[in-house]
C-alpha positions as CSV (number, residue, x, y, z in Angstrom):
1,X,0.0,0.0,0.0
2,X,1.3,3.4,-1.0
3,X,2.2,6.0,1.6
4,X,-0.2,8.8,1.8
5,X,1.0,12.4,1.7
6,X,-0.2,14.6,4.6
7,X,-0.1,17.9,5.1
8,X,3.3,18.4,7.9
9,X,6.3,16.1,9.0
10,X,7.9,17.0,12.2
11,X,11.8,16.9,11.6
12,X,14.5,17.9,13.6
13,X,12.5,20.1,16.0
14,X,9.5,21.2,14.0
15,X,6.8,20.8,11.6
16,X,7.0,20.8,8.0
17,X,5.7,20.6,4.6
18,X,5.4,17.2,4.0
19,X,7.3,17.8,0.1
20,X,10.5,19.7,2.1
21,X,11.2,16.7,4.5
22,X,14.7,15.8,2.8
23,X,17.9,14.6,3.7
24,X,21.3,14.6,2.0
25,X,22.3,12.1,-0.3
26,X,25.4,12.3,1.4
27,X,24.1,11.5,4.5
28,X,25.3,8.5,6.5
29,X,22.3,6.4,6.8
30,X,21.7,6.3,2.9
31,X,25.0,4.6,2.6
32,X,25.2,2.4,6.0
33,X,22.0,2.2,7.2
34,X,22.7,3.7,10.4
35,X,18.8,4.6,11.5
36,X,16.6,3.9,14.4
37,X,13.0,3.7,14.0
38,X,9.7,2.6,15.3
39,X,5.9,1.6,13.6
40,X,3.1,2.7,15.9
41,X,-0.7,2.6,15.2
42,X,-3.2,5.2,16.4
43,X,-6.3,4.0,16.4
44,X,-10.0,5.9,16.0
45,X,-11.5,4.7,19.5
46,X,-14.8,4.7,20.2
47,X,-13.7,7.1,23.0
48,X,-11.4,9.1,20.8
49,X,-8.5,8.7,18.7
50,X,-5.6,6.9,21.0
51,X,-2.0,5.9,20.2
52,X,-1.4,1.9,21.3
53,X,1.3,1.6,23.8
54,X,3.1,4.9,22.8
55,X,5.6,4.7,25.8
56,X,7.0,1.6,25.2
57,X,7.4,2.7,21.6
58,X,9.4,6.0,22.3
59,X,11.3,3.6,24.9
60,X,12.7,1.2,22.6
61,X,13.4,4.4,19.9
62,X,16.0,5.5,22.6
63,X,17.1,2.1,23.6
64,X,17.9,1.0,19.7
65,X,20.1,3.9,19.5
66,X,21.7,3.9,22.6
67,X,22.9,0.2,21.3
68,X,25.1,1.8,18.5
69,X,26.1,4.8,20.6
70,X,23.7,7.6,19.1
71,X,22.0,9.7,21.3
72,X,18.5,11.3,20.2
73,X,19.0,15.0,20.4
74,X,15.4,14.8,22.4
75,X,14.2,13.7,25.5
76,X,11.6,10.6,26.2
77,X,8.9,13.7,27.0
78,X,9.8,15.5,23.8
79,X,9.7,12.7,21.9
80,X,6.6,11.3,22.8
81,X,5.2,14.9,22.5
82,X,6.0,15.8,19.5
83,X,4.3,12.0,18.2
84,X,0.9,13.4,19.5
85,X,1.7,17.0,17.8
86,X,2.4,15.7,14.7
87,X,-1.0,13.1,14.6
88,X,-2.9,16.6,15.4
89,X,-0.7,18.8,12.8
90,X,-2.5,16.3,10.4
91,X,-5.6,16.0,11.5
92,X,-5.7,12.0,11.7
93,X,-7.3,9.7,13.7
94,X,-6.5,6.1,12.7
95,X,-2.8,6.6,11.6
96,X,0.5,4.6,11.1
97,X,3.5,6.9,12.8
98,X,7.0,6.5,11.6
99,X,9.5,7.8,13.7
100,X,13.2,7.8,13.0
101,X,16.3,8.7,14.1
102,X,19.1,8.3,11.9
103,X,23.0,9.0,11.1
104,X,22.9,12.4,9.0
105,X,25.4,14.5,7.0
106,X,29.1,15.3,8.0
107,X,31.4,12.2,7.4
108,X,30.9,9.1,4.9
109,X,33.0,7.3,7.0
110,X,31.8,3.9,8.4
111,X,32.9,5.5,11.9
112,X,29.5,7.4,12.6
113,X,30.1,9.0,16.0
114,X,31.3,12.7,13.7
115,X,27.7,12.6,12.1
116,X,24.8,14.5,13.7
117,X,21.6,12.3,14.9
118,X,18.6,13.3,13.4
119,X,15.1,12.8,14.4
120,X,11.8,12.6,12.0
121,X,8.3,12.0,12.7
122,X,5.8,11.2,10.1
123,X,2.0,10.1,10.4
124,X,0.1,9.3,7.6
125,X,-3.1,6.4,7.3
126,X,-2.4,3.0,6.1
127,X,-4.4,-0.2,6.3
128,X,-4.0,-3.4,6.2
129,X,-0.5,-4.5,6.1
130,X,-0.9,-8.2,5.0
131,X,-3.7,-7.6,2.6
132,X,-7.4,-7.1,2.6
133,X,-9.0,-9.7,4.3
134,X,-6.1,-11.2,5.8
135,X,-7.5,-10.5,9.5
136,X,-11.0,-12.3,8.6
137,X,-9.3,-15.4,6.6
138,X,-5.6,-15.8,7.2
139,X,-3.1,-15.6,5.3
140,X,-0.6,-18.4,3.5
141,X,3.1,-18.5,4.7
142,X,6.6,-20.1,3.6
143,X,9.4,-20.9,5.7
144,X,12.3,-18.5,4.2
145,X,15.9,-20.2,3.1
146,X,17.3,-16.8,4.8
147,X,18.1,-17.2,8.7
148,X,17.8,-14.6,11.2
149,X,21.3,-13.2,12.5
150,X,22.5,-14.2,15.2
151,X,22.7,-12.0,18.2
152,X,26.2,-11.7,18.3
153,X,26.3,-10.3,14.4
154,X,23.6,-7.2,14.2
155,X,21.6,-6.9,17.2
156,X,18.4,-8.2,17.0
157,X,16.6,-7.2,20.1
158,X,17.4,-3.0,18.4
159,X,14.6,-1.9,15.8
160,X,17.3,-0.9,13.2
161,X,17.0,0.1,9.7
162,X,20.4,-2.1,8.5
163,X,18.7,-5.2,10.1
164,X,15.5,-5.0,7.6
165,X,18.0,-5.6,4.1
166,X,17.8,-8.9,6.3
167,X,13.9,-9.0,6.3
168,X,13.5,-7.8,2.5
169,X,15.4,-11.1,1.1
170,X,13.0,-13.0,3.6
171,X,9.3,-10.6,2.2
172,X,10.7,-10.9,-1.4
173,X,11.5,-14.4,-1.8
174,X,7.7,-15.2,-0.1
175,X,6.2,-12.9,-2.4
176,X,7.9,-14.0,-5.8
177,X,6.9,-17.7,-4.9
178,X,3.4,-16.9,-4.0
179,X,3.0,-16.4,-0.3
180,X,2.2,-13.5,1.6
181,X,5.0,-13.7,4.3
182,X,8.1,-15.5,4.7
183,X,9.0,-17.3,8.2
184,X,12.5,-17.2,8.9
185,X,14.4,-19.8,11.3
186,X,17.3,-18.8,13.6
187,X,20.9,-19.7,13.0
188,X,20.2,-23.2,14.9
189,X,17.1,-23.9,12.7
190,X,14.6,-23.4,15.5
191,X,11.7,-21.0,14.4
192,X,12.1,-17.6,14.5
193,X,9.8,-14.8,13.2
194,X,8.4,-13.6,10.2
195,X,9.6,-10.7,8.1
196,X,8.5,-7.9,10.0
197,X,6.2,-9.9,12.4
198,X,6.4,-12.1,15.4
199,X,5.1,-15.7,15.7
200,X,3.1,-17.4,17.4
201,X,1.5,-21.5,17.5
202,X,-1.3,-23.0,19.7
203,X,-1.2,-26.3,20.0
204,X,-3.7,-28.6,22.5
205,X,-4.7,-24.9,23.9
206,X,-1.6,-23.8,24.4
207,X,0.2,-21.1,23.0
208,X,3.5,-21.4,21.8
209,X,6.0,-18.4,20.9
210,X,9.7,-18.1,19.9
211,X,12.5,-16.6,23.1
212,X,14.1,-13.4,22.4
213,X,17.2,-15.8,22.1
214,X,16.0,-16.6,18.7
215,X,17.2,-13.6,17.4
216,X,13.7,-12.0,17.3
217,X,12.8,-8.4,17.4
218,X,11.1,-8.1,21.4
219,X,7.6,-6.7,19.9
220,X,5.8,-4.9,21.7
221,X,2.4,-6.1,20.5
222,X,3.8,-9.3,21.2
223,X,4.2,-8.5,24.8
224,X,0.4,-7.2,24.6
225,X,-0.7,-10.7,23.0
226,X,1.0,-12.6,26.1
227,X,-0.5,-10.5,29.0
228,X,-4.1,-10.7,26.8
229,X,-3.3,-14.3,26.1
230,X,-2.5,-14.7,30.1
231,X,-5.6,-12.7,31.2
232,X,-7.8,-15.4,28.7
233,X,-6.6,-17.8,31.0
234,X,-4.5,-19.5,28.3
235,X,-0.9,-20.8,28.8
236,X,2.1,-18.9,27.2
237,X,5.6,-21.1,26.6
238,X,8.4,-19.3,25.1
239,X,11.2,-20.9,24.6
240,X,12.7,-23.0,21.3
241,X,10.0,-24.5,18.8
242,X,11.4,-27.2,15.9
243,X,10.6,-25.9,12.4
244,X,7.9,-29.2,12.4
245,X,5.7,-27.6,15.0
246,X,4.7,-24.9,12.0
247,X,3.2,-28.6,10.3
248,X,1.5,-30.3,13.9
249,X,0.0,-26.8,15.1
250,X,-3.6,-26.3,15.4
251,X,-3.7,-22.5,14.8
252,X,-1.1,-20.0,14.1
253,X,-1.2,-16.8,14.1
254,X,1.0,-13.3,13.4
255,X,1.6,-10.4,15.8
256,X,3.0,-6.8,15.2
257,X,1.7,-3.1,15.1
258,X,1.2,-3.4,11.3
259,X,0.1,-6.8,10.7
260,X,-1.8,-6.4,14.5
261,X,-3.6,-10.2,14.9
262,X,-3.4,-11.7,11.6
263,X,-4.1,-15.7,11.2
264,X,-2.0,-17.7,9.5
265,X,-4.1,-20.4,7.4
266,X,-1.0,-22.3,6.0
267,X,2.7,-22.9,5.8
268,X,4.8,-24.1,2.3
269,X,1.5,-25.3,1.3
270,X,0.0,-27.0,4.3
271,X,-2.8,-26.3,6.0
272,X,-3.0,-25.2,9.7
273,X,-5.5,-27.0,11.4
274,X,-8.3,-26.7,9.3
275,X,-7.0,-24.2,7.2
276,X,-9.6,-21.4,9.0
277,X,-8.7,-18.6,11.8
278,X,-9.2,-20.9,15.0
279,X,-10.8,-20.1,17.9
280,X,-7.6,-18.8,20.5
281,X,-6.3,-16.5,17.6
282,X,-10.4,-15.1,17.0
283,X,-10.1,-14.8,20.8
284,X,-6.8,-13.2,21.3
285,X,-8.2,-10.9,18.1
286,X,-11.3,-9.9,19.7
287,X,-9.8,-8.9,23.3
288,X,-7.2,-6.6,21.0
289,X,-9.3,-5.1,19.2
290,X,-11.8,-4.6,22.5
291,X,-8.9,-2.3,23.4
292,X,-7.9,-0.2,20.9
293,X,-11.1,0.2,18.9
294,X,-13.8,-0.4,22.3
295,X,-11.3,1.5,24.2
296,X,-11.5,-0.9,26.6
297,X,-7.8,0.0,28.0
298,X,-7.2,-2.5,31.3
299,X,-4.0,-2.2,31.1
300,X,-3.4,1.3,30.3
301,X,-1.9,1.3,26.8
302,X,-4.3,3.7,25.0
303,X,-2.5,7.7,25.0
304,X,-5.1,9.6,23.9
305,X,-4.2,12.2,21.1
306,X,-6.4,15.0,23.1
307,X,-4.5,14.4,26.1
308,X,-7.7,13.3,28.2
309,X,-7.6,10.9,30.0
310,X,-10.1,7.8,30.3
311,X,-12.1,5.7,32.9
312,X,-14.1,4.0,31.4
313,X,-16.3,1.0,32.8
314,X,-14.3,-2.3,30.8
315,X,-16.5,-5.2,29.5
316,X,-15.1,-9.0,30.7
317,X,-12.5,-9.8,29.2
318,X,-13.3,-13.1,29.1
319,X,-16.6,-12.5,27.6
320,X,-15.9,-13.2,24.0
């Protein structure tokens, strides 16, 4: 789906016209791809437009580059303001936001510690990232011939923009041999995660994930599907899963803040279960979508773009 234009971009301290947000082609991160980013959804609630788990998003910005010694030129509280600003500048409600730090313009050296860190914010709408329909029937899957990188190569646990040449071999090699999305296995050959996405198997009624020491991105709507998964009563194991599990599970399912929930109705050509979204993964859909669409906020993950905040009566959980 094509990015659409808005009216501002907030870059580097301010807001501006959306055709003037330009960097050098000089700059380091064109040549080494020294950036830092996040995805984040803002969803129209039905108490207001709200930005999912905007904290732990501005969080992990920071932490990413702290890993390769860049320091944001802007504080947690400046960061996470100017997010909100720029959603207003724009006027949007249900939004994708994009923002990224990355290596500018002063030395094409591989050393980057001479060049200035940048900061960009953009907020646009996009839909769904796995296709139309993909939340209501699933979507089919390969396992990718391209391994994850081990953690001791290019930091996995850091949302970097260098990593993602990585997931592009995985996305086009799916996509050129007819499958939505590619799963990748570690360097071990346990599973791992898909391009952009994490994983997750239920099998028996329990659910089954992939450890950060798989050399998986720590997503943060990951996280959200355990503690939703948790308060469904539902057992979570993390920990290594044998490439044959993806054949032997009864559902399986995607997570991530653009692919959300989305089911996963087959692997190289096999059918999961019965092919159909199951019944955990419709569950674990329904009590996500209670929050950020219902507003139904538990947990306290919904920023509000007004800055008001809400208590609200919440529905049972459990009551699906």
């Amino acid at each position: 789906m094509a990015v659409k234009s808005v009216e501002k971009i907030w870059m580097n301290g301010k807001l501006i016209d959306w055709a003037e947000a330009k960097v050098h082609v000089l700059s380091h991160v064109i040549h080494y791809g020294s950036s830092f980013f996040e995805g984040i959804r803002c969803y129209k609630s039905k108490n207001g437009a709200a930005v999912f788990r905007l904290g732990d998003h501005v969080k992990r910005l920071i932490l990413s580059a702290k890993v390769f010694r860049a320091e944001i030129p802007y504080s947690y509280d400046q960061i996470f303001d100017a997010i909100l600003e720029t959603i207003r500048a724009n006027d949007l409600e249900n939004c994708y936001i994009r923002p990224i730090a990355y290596r500018g313009y002063d030395d094409l050296n591989v050393n980057p510690l001479k060049n200035p860190v940048e900061l960009t914010i953009a907020a646009y709408e996009w839909g769904s990232y796995l296709g139309q329909g993909a939340h209501e029937s699933g979507i089919d899957v390969c396992v990718s011939s391209w391994r994850r990188s081990t953690p001791d190569t290019t930091p996995t646990m850091a949302k970097i923009g260098g990593a993602y040449m990585n997931s592009q071999l995985i996305k086009m090699e799916a996509i050129v041999n007819g499958f939505s999305e590619g799963i990748a296995l570690d360097v071990n050959g346990y599973v791992g995660e898909g391009s952009g996405e994490n994983l997750f198997l239920v099998q028996d009624n329990i659910i089954y994930t992939p450890g950060i020491h798989n050399g998986i991105l720590s997503g943060i709507t990951r996280k959200s599907v355990i503690t939703l998964a948790k308060d469904l009563g539902y057992e979570v194991k993390e920990g290594n899963l044998m490439r044959e599990m993806l054949y032997m599970s009864d559902e399986m399912f995607f997570s991530g803040t653009a692919a959300e929930i989305t089911p996963i109705r087959s692997v190289d050509k096999m059918n999961v279960g019965n092919g159909m979204p199951g019944k955990v993964t419709k569950e674990l859909q329904h009590a996500f979508f209670d929050v950020v669409k219902e507003g139904n906020d538990r947990h306290g993950w919904l920023t509000y773009v007004d800055g008001k905040d809400r208590i609200l009566p919440l529905k049972n959980i459990n009551a699906v």
